[in-house]
C-alpha positions as a Python dict, from the first residue, in 0.01 Angstrom:
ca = {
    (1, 'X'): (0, 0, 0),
    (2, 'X'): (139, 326, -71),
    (3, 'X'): (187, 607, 179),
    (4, 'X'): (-112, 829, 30),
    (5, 'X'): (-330, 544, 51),
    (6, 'X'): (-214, 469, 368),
    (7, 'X'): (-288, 823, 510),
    (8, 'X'): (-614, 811, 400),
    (9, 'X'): (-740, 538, 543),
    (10, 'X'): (-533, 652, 875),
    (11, 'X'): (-733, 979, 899),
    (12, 'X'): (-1089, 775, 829),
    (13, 'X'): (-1039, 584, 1104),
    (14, 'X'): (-903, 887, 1298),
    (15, 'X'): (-1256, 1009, 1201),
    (16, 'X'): (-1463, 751, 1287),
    (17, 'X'): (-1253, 657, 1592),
    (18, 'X'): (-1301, 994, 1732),
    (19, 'X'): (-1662, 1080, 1696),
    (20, 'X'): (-1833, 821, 1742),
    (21, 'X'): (-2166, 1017, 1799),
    (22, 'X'): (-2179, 1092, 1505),
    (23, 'X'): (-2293, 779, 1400),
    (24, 'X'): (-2446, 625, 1190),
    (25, 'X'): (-2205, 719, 912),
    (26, 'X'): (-2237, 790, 576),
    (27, 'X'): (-2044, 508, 377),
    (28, 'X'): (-2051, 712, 83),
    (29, 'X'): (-1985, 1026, 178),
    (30, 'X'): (-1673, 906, 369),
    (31, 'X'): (-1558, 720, 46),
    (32, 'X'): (-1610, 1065, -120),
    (33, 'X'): (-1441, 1258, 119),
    (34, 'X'): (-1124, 1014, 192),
    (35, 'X'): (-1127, 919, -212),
    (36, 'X'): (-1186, 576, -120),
    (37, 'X'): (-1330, 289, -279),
    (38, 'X'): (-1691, 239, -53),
    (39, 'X'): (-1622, -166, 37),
    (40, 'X'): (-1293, -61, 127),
    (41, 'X'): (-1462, 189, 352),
    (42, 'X'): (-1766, -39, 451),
    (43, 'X'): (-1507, -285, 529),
    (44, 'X'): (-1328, -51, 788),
    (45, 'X'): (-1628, 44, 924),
    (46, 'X'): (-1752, -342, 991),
    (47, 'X'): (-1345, -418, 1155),
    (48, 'X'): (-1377, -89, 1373),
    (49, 'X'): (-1790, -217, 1455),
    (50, 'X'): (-1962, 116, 1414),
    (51, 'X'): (-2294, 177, 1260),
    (52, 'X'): (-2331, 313, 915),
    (53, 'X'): (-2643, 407, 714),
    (54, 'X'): (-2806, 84, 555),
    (55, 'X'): (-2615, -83, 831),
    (56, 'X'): (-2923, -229, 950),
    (57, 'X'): (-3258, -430, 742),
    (58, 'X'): (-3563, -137, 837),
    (59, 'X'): (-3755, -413, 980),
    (60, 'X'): (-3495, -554, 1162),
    (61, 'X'): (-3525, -883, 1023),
    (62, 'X'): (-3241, -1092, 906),
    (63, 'X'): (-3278, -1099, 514),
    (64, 'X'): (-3123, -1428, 524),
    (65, 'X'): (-3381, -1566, 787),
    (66, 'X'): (-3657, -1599, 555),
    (67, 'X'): (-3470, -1762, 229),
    (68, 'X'): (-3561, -2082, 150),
    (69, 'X'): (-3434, -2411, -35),
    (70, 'X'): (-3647, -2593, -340),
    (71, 'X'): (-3592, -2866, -477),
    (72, 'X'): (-3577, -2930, -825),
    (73, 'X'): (-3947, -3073, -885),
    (74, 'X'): (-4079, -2731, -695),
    (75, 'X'): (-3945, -2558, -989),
    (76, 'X'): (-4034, -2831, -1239),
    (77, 'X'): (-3676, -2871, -1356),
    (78, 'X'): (-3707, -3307, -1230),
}
């Protein structure tokens, strides 16, 4: 990684590390304002735990929790 790279990311987590009322943060603005790429910054955000917008399902569900398995004669491919 070079050193401008490198300073970026140190001052986002200087950020985020600082303030934390300010969450929930803004993963795009950050990427925006650190000239980041936004999974790099999403993935900060989920190593240093904070909250970001669309952090969280609105219902509070797990989208996973409802998925479910067929098997191939449910979708007529037997």
């Amino acid at each position: 990684m070079d050193r401008a790279a490198r300073a970026k990311i140190d001052s986002l987590l200087y950020e985020v590390r600082g303030f934390p009322e300010r969450a929930p943060w803004d993963l795009e603005g950050l990427a925006r304002r650190y000239q980041l790429d936004p999974v790099i910054v999403r993935g900060l955000l989920e190593t240093e735990g904070v909250a970001f917008l669309g952090d969280e399902d609105e219902d509070g569900a797990d989208p996973n929790g409802t998925t479910q398995v067929m098997n191939q004669d449910d979708l007529g491919l037997g």
